[in-house]
N, C-alpha and C positions, 0 to 999 in steps of 0.2 A: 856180531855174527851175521853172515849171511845166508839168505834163504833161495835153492834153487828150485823150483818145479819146472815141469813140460804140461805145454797147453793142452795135455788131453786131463789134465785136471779142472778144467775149469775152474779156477779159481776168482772170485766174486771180488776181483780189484781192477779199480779204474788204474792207469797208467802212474797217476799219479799218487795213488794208495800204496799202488807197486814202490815207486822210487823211496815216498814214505818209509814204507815198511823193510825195506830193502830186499824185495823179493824180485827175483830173474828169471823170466819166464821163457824154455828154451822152444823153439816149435816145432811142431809136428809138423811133414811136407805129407802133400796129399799132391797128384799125378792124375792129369785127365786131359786126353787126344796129345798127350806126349809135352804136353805144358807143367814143371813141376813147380807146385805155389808151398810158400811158408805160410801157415794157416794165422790169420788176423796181423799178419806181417805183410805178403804180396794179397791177400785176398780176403775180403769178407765171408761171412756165413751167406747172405742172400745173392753176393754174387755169384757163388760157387754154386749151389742150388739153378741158378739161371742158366750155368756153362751146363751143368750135368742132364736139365730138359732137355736140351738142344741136342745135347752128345749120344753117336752112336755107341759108342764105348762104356766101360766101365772101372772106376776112376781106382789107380793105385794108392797105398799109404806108405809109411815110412816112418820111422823112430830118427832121432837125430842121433848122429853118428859119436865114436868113443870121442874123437877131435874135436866135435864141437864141444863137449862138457867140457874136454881139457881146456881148452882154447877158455872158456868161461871159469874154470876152479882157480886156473892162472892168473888171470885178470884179477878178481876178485883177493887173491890169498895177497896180491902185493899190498893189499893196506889191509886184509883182516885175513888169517890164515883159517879158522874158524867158520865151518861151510855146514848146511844142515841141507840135505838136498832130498827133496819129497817127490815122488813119482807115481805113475799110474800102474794097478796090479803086471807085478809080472808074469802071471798066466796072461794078460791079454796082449802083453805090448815087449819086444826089446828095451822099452825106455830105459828100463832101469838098470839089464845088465850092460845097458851103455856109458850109463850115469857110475857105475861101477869101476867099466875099463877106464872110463874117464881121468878118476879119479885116480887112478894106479898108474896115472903119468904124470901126476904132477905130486911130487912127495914134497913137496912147501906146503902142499894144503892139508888142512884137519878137514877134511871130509867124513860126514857119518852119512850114510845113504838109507831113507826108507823106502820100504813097500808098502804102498797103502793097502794094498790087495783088492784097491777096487780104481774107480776112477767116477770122471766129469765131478758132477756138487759134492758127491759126499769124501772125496781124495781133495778134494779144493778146502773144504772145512777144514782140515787137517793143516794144511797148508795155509791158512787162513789164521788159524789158533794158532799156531808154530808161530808167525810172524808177530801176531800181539802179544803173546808170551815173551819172546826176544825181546820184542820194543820195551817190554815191562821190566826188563833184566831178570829174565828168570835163567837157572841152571839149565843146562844142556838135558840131562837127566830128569827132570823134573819137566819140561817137555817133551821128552817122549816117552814119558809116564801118561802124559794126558793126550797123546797121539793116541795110544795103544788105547785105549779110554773111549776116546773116539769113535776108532774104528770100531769095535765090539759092539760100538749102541746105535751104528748107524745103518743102514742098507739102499742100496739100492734096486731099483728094480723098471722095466721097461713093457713097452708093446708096440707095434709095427702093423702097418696095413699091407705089409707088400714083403717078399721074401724073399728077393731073387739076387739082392744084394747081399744079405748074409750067407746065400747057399754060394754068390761068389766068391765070397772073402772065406769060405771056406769054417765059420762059426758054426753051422751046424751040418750035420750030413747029408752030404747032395741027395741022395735018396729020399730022403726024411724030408726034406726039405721040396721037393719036386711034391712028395704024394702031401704035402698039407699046404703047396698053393694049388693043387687042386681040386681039392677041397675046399677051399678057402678058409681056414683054419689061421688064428692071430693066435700067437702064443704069446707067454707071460714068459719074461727071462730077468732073472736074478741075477747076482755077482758073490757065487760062493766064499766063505772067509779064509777057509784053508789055503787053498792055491789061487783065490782069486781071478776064478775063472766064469764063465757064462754057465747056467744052469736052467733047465724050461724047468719054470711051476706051474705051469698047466696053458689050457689051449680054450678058445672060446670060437665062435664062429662067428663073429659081429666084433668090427672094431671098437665101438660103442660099449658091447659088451666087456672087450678086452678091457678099455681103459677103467669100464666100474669095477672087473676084476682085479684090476691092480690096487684099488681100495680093499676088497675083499684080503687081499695077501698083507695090508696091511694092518687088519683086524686080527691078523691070526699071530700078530708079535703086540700089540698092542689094542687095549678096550677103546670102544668108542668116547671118547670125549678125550682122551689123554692129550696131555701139551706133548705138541711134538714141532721140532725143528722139519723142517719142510720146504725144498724146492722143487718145482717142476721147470725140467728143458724138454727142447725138444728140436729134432734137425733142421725140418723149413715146415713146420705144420702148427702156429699159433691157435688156429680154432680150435684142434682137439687138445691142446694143452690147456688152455685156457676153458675149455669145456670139466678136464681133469681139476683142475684148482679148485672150481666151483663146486665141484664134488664132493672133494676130499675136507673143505670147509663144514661143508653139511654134517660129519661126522667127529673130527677132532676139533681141538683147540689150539690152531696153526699158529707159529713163529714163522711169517716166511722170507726167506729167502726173494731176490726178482727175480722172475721169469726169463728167458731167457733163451739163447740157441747152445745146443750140444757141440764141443770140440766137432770139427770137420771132418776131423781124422775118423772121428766112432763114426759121425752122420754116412761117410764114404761106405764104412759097411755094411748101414741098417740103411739106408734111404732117407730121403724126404719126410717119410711118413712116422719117424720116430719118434713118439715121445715115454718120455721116464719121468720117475721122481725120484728123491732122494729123500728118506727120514731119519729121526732119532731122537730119544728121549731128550726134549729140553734140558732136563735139570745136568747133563753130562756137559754144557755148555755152558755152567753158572759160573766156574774159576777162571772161564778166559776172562783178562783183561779186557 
């Protein structure tokens, strides 16, 4: 079986893990001064970050289209019809009701389509266990037994120095979003489980602040010291992620993940100044292969 995701899962495979594992990664195009890039295909993370200082503009996104998945269920189904295709929440993204129509063009392929209902590290875990579960010969069923598994024990969660990018892209209400940059107000933003969509758990007034309150949110699912599975990304801002790690050590008992850059596609919405983490109970990650 073959395993498909899109790049706004960030999934924690070198190129070569990918081919390993037989995972396909389709990508996200991001659009800025009318130049459109396939993200870690035409462009990198820190290049893109360089075009975006420069640019007077404000950079568009885009899902890949129902053709391109066809174009890839096709390819794929001629030597294995058996397709497990994992994508990022679809409250936040077309990805998936693309990966959908995709698949409803090419009836060679056994395609099963998930919703992770969230996205970047903790939609990539998911997609990460799928593949070693595969490679291990597990049932179809029996994988997304420990998808579902997954997703339940894991969350995501974010903060941002600057707001003018998501009051563009339309994530929170231009209003809302006007009266708390100026204020200067950093909010906390989740990724609800039901529709998989963006949610504020509260508001700080110090980026600094923000980032130790994304610790705080995550006391309030789990006690200090617990094992927890643990990545932090972030769009082009390594100091305050890296300030965050250091933090969140002080408190739990990290398995972590590398550090690393946010899909392009999210960083286009939130800025530069974006960093998240991703958690979840370790022991929900003892049966993967």
């Amino acid at each position: 079986m073959n395993i498909v995701t899109d790049s706004g899962t960030d999934v924690n495979f070198t190129p070569e893990q990918a081919a390993e594992y037989n995972v396909h990664i389709v990508p996200l195009t991001v659009t800025l001064d009318g130049v459109s890039y396939q993200e870690k295909v035409d462009i990198q993370p820190a290049e893109f970050y360089q075009l975006l200082e420069k640019s007077s503009s404000l950079p568009i996104t885009s899902q890949p289209s129902a053709g391109q998945f066809a174009e890839l269920y096709r390819k794929l189904a001629a030597d294995d019809p058996d397709i497990l295709s994992i994508h990022m929440s679809s409250g936040l993204s077309g990805t998936y009701n693309s990966s959908l129509a995709g698949a409803e063009m090419v009836p060679e392929a056994n395609v099963t389509n998930v919703d992770t209902k969230t996205l970047s590290a903790a939609a990539g875990w998911q997609v990460e266990a799928a593949a070693r579960a595969n490679k291990a010969g597990w049932a179809l069923d029996r994988i997304l037994d420990m998808l579902k598994r997954i997703g339940e024990a894991c969350d995501s969660i974010y903060t941002l120095d600057e707001l003018k990018y998501l009051i563009h892209g339309g994530r929170i209400s231009h209003m809302k979003g006007i009266i708390a940059s100026l204020i200067n107000i950093k909010p906390l933003i989740g990724v609800e489980k039901e529709g998989g969509t963006y949610r504020q758990l509260g508001q700080v007034r110090t980026f600094k602040g923000a980032l130790k309150g994304l610790i705080e949110q995550i006391k309030k699912r789990y006690p200090a010291g617990s094992a927890l599975r643990m990545q932090v990304l972030h769009s082009n801002n390594p100091e305050a992620a890296g300030f965050l790690r250091g933090e969140i050590d002080k408190v739990f008992d990290c398995s972590w993940l590398p550090l690393g850059h946010l899909s392009l596609v999210l960083g286009a919405h939130t800025g530069p100044s974006m960093v998240g983490v991703a958690f979840g109970d370790l022991r929900v990650f003892d049966e993967i292969p």
